[in-house]
N, C-alpha and C positions, 0 to 999 in steps of 0.2 A: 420943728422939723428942720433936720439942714437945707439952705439955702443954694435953690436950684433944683429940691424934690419937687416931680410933677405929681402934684396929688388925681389921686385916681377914682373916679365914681365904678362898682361893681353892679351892671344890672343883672337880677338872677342871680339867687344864690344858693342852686342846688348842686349839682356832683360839680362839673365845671367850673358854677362859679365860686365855690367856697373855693378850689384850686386857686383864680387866681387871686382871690383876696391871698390866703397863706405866699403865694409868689409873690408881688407888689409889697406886702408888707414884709418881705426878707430881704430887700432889692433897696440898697444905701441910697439911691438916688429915686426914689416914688416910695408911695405913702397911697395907702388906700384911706380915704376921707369919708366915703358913707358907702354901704350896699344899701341897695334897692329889691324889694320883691314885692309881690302883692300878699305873700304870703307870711301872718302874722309868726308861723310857730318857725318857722325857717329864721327867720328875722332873731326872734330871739335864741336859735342857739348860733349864730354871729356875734349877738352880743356877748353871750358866756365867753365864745372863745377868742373871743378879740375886743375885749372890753374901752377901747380908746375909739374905737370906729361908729360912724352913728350909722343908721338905720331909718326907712322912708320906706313908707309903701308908695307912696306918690312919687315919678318918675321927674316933674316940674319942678318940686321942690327940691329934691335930692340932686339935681343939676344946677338948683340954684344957689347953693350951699358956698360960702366962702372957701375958696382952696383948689375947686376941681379944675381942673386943668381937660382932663381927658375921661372918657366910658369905654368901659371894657364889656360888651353885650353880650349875655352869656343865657339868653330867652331861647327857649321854643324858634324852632326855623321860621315857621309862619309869620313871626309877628318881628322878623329881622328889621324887615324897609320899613318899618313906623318907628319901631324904637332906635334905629339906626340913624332916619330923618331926625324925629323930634333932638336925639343928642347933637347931633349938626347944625340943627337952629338953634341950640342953644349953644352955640359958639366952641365946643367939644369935639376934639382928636377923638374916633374912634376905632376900638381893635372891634369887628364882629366876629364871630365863630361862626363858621364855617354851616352852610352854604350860606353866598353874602347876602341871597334874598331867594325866593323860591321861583322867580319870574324875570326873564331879560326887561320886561319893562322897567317892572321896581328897581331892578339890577342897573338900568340907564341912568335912572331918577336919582339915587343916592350916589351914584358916581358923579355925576353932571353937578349937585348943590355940593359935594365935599372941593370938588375944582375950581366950583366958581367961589366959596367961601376961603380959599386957601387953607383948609383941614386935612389932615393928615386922616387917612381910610384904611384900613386894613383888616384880613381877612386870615381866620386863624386856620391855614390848612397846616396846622404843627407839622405835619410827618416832615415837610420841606423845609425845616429845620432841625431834624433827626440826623443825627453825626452821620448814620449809615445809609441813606438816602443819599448826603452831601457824597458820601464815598463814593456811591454808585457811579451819581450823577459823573467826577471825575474821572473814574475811568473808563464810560462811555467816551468821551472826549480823546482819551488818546489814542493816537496812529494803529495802536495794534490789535482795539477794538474793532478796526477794518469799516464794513459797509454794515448799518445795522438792518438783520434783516426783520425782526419783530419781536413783541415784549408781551408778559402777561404776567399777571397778579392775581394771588387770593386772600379775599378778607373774609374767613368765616369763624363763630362762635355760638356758643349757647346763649342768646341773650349780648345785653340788656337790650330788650325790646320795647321800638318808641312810638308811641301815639301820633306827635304831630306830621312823620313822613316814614315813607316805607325802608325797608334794609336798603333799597338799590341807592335813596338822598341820602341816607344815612352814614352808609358806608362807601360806595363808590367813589363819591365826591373825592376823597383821599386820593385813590388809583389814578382818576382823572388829573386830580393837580399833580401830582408825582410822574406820571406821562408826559404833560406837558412841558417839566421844569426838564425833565432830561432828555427829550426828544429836542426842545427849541419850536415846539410849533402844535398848534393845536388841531385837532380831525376836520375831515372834511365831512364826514358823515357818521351815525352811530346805527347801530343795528343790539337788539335787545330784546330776552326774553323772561319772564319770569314767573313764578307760582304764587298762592294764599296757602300755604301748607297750612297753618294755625285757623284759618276760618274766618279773619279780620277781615277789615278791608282795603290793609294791605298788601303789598308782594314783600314775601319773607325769603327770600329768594332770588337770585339775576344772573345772567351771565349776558354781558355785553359785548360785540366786539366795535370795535373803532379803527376807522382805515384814514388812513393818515397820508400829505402827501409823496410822492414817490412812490405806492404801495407799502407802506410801512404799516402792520397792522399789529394793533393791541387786543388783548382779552384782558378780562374782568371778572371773576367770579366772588359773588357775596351772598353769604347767608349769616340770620342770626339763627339759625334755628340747629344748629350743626353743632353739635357735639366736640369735636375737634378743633379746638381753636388754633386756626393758620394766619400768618402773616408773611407773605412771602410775595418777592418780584421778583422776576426772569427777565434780562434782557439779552439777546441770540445776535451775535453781529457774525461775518464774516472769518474773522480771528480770534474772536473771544468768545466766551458766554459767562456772565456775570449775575449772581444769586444772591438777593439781599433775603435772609431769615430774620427777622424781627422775632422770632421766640428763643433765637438764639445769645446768648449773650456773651459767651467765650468767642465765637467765630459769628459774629454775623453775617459779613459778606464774603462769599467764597469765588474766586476767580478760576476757572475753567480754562487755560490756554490751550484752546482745539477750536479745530471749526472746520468750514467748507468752503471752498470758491470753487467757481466755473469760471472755463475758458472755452472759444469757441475754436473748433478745429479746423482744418487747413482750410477746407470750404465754408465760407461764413454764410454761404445762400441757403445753406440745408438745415438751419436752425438746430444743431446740435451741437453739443457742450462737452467738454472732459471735462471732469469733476477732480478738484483733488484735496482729500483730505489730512490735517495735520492735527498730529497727536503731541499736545504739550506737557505742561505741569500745571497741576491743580495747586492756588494757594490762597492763603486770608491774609489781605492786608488789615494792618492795622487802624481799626478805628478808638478814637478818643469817648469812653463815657463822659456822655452827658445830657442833662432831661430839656428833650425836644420845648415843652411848653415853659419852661426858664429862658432857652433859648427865644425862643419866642418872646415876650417880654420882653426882656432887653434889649431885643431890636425894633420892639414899636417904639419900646422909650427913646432909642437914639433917633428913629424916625423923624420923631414930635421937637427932640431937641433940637436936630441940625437942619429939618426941613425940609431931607433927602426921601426917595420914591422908598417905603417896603419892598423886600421883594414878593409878597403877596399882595398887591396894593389890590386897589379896586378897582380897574380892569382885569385883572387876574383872575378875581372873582367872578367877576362876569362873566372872563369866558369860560368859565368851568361850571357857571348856570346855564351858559347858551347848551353847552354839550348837556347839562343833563335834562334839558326840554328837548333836545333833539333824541334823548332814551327814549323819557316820554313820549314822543309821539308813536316813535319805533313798537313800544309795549302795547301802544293801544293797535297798532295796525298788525300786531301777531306776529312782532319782528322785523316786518319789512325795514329796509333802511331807509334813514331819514337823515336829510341835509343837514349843518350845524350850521346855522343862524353867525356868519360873520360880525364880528363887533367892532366900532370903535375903540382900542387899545393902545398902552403907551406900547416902546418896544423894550422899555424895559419889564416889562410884561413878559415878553417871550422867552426870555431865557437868563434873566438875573443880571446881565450885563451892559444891559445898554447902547448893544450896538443893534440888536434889534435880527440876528442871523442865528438861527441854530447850530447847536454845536456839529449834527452832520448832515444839515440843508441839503447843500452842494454835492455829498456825496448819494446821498436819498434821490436826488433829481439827475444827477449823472445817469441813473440806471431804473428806469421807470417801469416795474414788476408786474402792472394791472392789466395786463392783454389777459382777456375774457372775462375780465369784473368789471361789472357793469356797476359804476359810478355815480351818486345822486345828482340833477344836474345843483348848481351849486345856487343860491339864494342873492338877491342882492343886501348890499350894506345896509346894516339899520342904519337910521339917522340918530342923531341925538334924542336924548329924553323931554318929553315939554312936562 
């Protein structure tokens, strides 16, 4: 192997993880060194098709193998914070896939041993490394975007339908990180409903919404059970409105220059407004192809190399677990809304950059929207994990 490949343990090696064994082993700098599974007949068609890579159904051994550098956790949601931990005591950078654990506890627990071990953590929400996600996110940011006034997303298809969590973990989780990364800040409270269309005993079905500070409010809609498979986010600012299509591939993201602002008239005690709207040009910037979870990869590796923060690290994760136990609780109470569990986070967390400030904070907070929404009161800070 050339010298300076971070060799790579795969745990899980079904749809996923067979992905990123073929990524790591196309990638000049890593080297996938063994996959792991417990499952015999998966194991061997790894070997067929990547016949230099070894093979372990023991997760101890396959970590203890000459060469591994780092685990790429690619299990069942459930069983994240054990196989997540155990790769961390064994001295192992790890990427987990998405959600980082199913629980703000376990979510504290693997945060708090990868900080105190100096391990490199990360957390595969891909789409936030999707060229046209990045797009968005940018022109959110600029000036003529204006004041944002709210955003929604649909993730719906026929399938594949998952045993260890319902469509809302399965598929929200996405929406949620993707809100986060371009908003600059995470909800204050989630409100959530959904059905067992199928008979399971899960919800095959959701609609979320998320109210956010300033009154900035998001929707969420997912199903697997839908026919129609959509990928799509809307975000509505003041001067713009901006459309990321993900089934599109000639024109993913379509920019809309129109929109609305208010102004208050001669008397500002009477609480009335002129409205005024502007009719722009519709256009598609250009975005660069290229595959979200390659992307990905190469940024865990330069991660591990240089020693620098991901930008999905594991606060990130966390707090887009806090958000989805605060659906949770929302789904069990028939919706009612429910507080999001504030986290310890870096601030590179909040929005990619490091300075720890959403890209429209200041303007969200300039102009406070929530007279007559009644607001969850807010929780106090968890503490660290013991």
């Amino acid at each position: 192997m050339p010298a300076g490949s971070i060799g790579i343990c795969v745990v899980g090696s079904g749809h996923w993880g067979g992905n990123y064994v073929r990524l790591f082993q196309s990638l000049p700098d890593a080297h996938v060194v063994v996959v792991c599974d417990a499952n015999a007949e998966r194991l061997e068609a790894v070997t067929r098709q990547f016949p230099g890579v070894e093979v372990r159904t023991s997760l101890e051994e396959a970590l203890a193998l000459p060469g591994v550098d780092a685990a790429v956790v690619s299990t069942p949601a459930a069983t994240h914070a054990a196989v997540t931990e155990t790769c961390l005591r064994a001295g192992k950078h790890v990427l987990v896939e998405k959600p980082l654990t199913t629980t703000v506890t376990d979510g504290h627990a693997v945060v708090a041993l990868a900080e105190e071990l100096g391990l490199t953590l990360m957390v595969g929400h891909t789409f936030l490394y999707n060229g046209s996600v990045a797009k968005v996110r940018e022109l959110v940011q600029k000036p003529e975007m204006g004041e944002i006034y709210y955003l929604y997303s649909r993730r719906t298809n026929l399938g594949p339908i998952r045993h260890d969590v319902n469509a809302i973990w399965d598929l929200a989780c996405h929406d949620v990180a993707i809100f986060a990364h371009i908003l600059g800040d995470t909800p204050e409270w989630a409100s959530a409903v959904g059905t067992r269309l199928l008979g399971n005993a899960r919800e095959d079905v959701g609609f979320i919404a998320l109210g956010y500070p300033g009154g900035v409010v998001g929707h969420i809609h997912v199903s697997w059970a839908d026919p129609n498979k959509v990928r799509e986010l809307v975000v509505v600012g003041s001067g713009r409105r901006v459309v990321l299509n993900d089934m599109d591939a000639q024109e993913p993201v379509r920019v809309f220059d129109k929109g609305v602002v208010s102004e208050p008239i001669d008397n500002p005690t009477s609480g009335d407004f002129r409205f005024t709207v502007r009719d722009g040009d519709i256009f598609s910037p250009r975005v660069v192809p290229s595959e979200p979870l390659g992307n990905q990869a190469r940024h865990f590796l330069e991660s591990v190399r240089t020693g620098s923060r991901p930008l999905t690290d594991g606060p990130a994760g966390l707090d887009v677990v806090s958000v989805m136990e605060a659906i949770d609780r929302s789904l069990a109470a028939g919706g009612a809304p429910s507080p999001v569990q504030a986290t310890k986070r870096s601030s590179h967390a909040l929005n990619g950059n490091g300075n720890g400030n959403g890209s429209h904070g200041d303007q969200r907070r300039g102009r406070d929207r929530r007279a007559g929404v009644r607001i969850p009161r807010p929780v106090e800070i968890l503490g660290e994990a013991r």
